[in-house]
C-alpha positions, -999 to +999 in steps of 0.1 A: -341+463+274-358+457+239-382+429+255-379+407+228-392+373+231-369+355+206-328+364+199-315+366+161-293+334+157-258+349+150-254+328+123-282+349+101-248+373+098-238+348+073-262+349+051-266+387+052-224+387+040-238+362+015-248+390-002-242+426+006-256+447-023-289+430-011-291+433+026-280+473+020-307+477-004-334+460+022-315+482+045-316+514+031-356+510+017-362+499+056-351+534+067-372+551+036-404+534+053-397+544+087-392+580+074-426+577+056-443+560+087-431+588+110-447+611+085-478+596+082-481+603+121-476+636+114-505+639+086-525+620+112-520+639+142-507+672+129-531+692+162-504+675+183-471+698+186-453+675+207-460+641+185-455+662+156-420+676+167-406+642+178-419+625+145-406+650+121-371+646+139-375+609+136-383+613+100-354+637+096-329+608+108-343+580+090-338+599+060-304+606+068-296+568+074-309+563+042-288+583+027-256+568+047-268+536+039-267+549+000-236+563+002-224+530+015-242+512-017-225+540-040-190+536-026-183+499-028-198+504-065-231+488-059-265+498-067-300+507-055-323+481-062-357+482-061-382+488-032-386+452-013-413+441+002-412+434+039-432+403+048-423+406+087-434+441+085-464+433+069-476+405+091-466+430+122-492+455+101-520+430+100-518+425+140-526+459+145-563+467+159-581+489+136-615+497+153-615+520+181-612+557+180-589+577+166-561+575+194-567+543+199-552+539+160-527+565+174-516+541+199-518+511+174-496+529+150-470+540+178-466+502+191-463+491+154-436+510+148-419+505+181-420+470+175-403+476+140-377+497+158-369+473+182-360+440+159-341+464+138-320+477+168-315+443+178-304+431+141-282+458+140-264+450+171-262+409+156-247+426+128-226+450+143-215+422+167-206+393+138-198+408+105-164+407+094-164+440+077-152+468+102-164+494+086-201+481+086-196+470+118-191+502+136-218+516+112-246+490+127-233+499+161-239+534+154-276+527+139-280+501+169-279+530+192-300+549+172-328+529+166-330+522+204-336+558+211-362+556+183-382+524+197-379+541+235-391+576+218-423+553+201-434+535+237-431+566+255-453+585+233-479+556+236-480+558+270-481+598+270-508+600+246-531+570+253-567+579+262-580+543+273-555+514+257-535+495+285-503+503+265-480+478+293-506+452+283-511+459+246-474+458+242-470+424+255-494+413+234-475+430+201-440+413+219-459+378+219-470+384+188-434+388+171-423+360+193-445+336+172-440+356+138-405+358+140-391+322+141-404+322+100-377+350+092-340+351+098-330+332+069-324+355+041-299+384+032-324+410+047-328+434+080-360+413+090-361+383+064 
């Protein structure tokens, strides 16, 4: 369904158990930054009702994984580090076209972020599928399901709202992309590291 090129190597479950207080933190900052992307849609397209409608619900449920995910942190006695800095979401951002016309950043911005969505549902379900903690678990399962809706809700809007991009083609292009990106992360105690 997700279209992804290249699977998440079970294993990488390991290394997120490795340390837990770490791959919460990553976890819980990685929602904080989909909440704020979905919001920066809305600054930038606030003339449309329907984008802004389904971003500010997006928005709305990012922040409330975030504060799951903190309420996790808080009751196992852990803490809140500090903001991380996503490299894979980074090198995702510098892929993105930015000349064109305004929509055509629209569009850019929608398939970034449905690209985000995707290897995060997909990490979720290695996660939900190999941990050994049940509770965390059936959390990630729940998030899995979540973030799917959230990467469909992203690629539907493109196609909706795209004035001249090929959005079928451009997404292949952002899935090859990852494809090639991708085989440098998986190997530390992070959503996408």
């Amino acid at each position: 369904m997700l279209g992804l090129k290249l699977a998440t190597d079970p294993r990488w479950v390991n290394i997120a158990e490795s340390n837990i207080e770490e791959i919460l933190t990553d976890h819980a900052w990685c929602e904080q930054k989909a909440a704020s992307n979905a919001i920066y849609i809305i600054v930038n397209s606030s003339e449309n009702e329907e984008l802004v409608t389904e971003m500010t619900r997006i928005a709305r449920e990012e922040l409330e994984h975030f504060q799951m995910v903190h309420d996790i942190i808080k009751e196992r006695g852990l803490t809140l580090g500090r903001e991380r800095k996503d490299n894979y979401v980074n090198e995702l951002f510098k892929f993105s076209k930015r000349d064109g016309s305004r929509n055509d950043s629209l569009i850019e911005r929608l398939l970034f972020a449905a690209m985000i969505e995707a290897r995060s549902c997909e990490r979720f379900r290695v996660l939900s599928q190999n941990i050994k903690d049940e509770k965390l678990a059936k959390f990630y399962h729940d998030l899995m399901v979540s973030e799917a809706g959230h990467y469909t809700t992203f690629l539907k809007l493109a196609k909706k709202f795209s004035e001249r991009v090929d959005v079928d083609q451009r997404w292949k292009e952002w899935l090859e992309y990852e494809a090639a990106i991708i085989t440098n992360y998986g190997k530390q105690e992070t959503v996408h590291g």
